[in-house]
C-alpha positions in Angstrom: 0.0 0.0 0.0 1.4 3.6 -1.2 0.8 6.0 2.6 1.9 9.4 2.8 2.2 10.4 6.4 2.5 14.0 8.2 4.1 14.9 11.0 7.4 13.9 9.8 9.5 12.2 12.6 7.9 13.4 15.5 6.7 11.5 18.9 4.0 9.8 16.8 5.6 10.0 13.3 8.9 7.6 14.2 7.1 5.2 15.8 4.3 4.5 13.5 6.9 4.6 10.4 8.6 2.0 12.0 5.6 0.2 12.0 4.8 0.4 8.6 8.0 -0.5 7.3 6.5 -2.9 5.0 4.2 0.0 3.0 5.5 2.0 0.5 6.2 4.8 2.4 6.0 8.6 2.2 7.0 11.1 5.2 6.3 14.7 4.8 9.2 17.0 6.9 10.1 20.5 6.9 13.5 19.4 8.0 15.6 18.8 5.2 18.0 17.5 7.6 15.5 14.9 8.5 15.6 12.9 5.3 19.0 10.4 5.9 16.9 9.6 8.9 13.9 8.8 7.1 16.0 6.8 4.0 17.0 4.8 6.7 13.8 3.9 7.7 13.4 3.0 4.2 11.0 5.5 3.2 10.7 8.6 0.6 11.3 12.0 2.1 8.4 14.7 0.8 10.4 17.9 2.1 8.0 20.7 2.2 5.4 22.6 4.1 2.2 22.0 5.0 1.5 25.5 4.4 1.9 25.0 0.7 -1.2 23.2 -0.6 0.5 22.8 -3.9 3.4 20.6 -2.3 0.6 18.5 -0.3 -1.5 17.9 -3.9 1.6 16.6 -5.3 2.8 14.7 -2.3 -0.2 12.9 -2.1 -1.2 12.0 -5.4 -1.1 8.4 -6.4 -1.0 7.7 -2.6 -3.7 4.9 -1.4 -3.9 6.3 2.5 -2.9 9.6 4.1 -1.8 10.3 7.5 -2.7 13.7 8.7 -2.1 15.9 11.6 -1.6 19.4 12.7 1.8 19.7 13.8 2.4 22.1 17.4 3.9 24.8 15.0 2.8 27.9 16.9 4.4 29.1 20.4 1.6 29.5 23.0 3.9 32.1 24.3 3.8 34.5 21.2 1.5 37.6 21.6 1.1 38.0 17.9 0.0 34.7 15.9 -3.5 34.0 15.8 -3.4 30.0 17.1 -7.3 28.9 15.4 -6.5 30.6 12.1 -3.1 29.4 11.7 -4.6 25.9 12.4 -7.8 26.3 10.1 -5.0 27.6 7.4 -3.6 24.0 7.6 -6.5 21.9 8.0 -7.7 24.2 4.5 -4.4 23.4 3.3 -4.8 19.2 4.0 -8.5 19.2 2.8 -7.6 21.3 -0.6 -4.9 18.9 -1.4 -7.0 15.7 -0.3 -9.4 16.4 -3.1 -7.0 17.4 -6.1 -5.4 14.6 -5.0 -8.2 12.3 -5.0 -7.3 10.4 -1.8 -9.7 8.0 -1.2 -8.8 7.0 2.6 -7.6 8.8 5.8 -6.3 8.8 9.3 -5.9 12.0 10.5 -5.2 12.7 14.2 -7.7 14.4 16.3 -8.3 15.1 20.0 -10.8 13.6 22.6 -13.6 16.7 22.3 -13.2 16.7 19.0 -17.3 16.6 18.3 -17.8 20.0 20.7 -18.7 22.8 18.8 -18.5 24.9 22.1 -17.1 24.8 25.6 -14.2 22.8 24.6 -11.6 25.8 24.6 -8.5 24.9 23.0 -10.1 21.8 21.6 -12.5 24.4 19.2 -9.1 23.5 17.1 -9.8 19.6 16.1 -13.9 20.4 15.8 -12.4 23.0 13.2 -10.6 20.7 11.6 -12.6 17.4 11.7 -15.6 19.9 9.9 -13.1 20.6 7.4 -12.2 17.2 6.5 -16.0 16.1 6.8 -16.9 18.3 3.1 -14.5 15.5 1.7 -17.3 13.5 0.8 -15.6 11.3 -1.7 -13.1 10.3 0.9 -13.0 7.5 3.8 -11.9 9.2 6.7 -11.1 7.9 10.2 -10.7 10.4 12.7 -8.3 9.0 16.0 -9.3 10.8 19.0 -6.5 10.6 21.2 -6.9 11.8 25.1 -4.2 13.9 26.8 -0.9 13.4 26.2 1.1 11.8 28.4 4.6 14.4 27.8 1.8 17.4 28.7 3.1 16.4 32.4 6.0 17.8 31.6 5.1 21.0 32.4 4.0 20.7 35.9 8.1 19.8 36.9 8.6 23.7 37.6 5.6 24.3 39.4 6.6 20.8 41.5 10.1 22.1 42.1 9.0 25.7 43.3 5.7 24.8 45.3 5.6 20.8 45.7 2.3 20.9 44.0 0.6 19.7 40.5 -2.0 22.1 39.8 -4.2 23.3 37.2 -8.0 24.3 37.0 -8.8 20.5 37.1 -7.5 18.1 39.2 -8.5 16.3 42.5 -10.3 13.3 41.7 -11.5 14.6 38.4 -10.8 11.7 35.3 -7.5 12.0 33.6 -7.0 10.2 30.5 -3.4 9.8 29.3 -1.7 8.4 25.8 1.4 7.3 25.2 2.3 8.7 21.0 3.5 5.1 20.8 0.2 3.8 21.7 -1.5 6.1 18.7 1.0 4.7 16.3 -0.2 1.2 17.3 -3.6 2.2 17.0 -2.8 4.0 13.5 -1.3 1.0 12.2 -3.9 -1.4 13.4 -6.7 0.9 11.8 -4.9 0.7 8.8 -5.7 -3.3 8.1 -9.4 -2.3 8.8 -11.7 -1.9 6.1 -12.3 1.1 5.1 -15.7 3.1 6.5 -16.8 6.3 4.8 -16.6 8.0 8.5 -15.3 6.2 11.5 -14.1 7.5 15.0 -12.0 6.3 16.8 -10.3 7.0 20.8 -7.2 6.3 21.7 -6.4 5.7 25.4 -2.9 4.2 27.4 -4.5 4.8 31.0 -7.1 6.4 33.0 -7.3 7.2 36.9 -8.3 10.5 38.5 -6.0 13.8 38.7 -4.8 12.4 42.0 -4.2 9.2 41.3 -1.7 10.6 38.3 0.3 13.0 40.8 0.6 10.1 43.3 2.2 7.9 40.2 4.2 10.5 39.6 5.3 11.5 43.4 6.6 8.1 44.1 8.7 8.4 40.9 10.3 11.4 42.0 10.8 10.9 45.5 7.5 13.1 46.3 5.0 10.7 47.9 1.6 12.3 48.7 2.1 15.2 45.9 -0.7 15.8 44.9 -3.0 18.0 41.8 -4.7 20.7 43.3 -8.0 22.3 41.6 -7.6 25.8 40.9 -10.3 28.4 40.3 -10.5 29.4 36.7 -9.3 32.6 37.1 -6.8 31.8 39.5 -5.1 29.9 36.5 -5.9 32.1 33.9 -3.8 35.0 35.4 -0.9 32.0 36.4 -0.9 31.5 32.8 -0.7 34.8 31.6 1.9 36.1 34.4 3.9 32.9 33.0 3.9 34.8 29.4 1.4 32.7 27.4 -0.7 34.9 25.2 -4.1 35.7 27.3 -6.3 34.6 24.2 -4.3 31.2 24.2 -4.4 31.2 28.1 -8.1 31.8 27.7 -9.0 28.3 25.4 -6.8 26.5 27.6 -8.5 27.5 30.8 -11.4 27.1 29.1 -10.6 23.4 27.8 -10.0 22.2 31.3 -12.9 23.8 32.7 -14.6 21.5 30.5 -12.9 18.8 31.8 -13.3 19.6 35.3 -17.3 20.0 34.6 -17.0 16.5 32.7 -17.9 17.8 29.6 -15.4 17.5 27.4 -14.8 13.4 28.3 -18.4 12.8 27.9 -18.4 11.1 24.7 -15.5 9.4 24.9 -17.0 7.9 28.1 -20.0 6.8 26.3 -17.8 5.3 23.4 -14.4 3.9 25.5 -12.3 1.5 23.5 -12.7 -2.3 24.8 -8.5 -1.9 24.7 -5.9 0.7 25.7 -3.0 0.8 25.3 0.3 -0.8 26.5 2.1 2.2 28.4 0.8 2.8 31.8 1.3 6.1 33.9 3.5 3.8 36.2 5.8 3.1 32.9 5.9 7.0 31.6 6.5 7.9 35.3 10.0 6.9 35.0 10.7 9.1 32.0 9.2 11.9 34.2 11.2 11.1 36.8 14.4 11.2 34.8 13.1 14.8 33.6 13.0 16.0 36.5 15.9 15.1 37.7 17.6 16.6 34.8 16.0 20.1 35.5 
């Protein structure tokens, strides 16, 4: 089979390559100094943008499947870019090229409140972008819904150091749901021996336990048994946020997003449509990676 994937060699993009080794292969990379690494996986470099709809028709012409995704391009932390139209420009860009193209099947990524047309905050992003692929009608299109990502805990190891707390405007015994990108790419490549269906969603889970449950895991690992993940008030977080230099629009969708969470809105559906399997890594096995993180800060 003749797959073009996006995302290049990223947490999700290495991993699922490897796994599809046996496909005629395609990887889209800005990079051009990714493409000995991706010759050795024994795939074809695409180098390009995926700002430059031309360069996505070509890529993915002749192709039988396309893996897509919107790449974290934009900075959180810069005042001036406009995050939801830079993102819509893409997912234009992926939809445009789909068509000339004529793909008849694809995975693209997408996020766990994906189907929220409001009240998802940040997550307003994937809607935006699973509507755009939807006017594809002549395509096959699954859409993974993957829950949070497990390297988002990451950037609670400051806020650990300094105060001995996790803490956002969810936490407590509210649900987390974490994935592992290795997981996804197992998930990917599994959907990929499936037949087709003209519209198919799909979630993608490693491991879910409350807010608390996650900072005791995570404690332990680091030598900080009993830490735990404090609930803020929205607003309370909003202006952490923004005193930490994220741009207050940005600051406001991600308050926003976990707010939704927090109310148990945004995990509703997911709840209602679970997988029967999740994956393989558990917050006990990215723990350790956290751990050594931390130590290394």
């Amino acid at each position: 089979m003749k797959i073009v994937l996006t995302g290049s060699l990223g947490h999700i993009g290495l991993p699922l390559a490897q796994l599809l080794h046996h496909h005629d292969l395609t990887i889209v990379t800005s990079k051009e100094d990714r493409t000995a690494a991706i010759k050795a996986l024994g795939a074809t470099p695409a180098v390009g943008s995926i700002e430059d709809a031309d360069f996505l028709t070509r890529t993915f012409t002749g192709a039988d499947l396309v893996y897509t995704m919107i790449p974290p391009f934009v900075s959180y932390f810069d005042p001036n870019v406009d995050l939801y139209a830079e993102c819509q420009k893409v997912a234009d860009n992926l939809t445009q090229a789909i068509r000339q193209a004529g793909v008849k099947r694809v995975i693209h990524l997408s996020s766990i409140g994906a189907h929220l047309e409001h009240g998802s905050g940040l997550i307003k992003l994937h809607y935006n972008v699973e509507q755009a692929l939807n006017t594809l009608t002549d395509a096959d299109i699954t859409f993974m819904r993957a829950v949070g990502f497990y390297y988002n805990l990451y950037a609670f190891i400051g806020l650990i150091k300094q105060q001995g707390i996790m803490a956002s405007n969810t936490g407590g015994d509210d649900i987390a749901t974490w994935v592992a990108p290795s997981d996804i790419a197992a998930a990917i490549a599994d959907e990929i021996t499936l037949p087709a269906a003209h519209r198919r969603v799909r979630y993608v889970v490693s491991d879910e336990l409350t807010c608390n449950e996650t900072a005791q895991i995570i404690g332990e690992a680091i030598g900080k048994p009993g830490l735990q993940w404090i609930a803020l008030p929205n607003e309370q977080y909003l202006q952490g946020l923004i005193a930490a230099g994220m741009q207050p629009a940005i600051a406001q969708g991600m308050v926003e997003m976990y707010a939704s969470v927090h109310e148990g809105v945004l995990q509703a559906d997911y709840l209602k449509n679970r997988p029967a399997e999740f994956g393989k890594v558990k917050v006990k096995d990215f723990a350790k990676d956290f751990a050594n993180a931390f130590a290394a800060k």
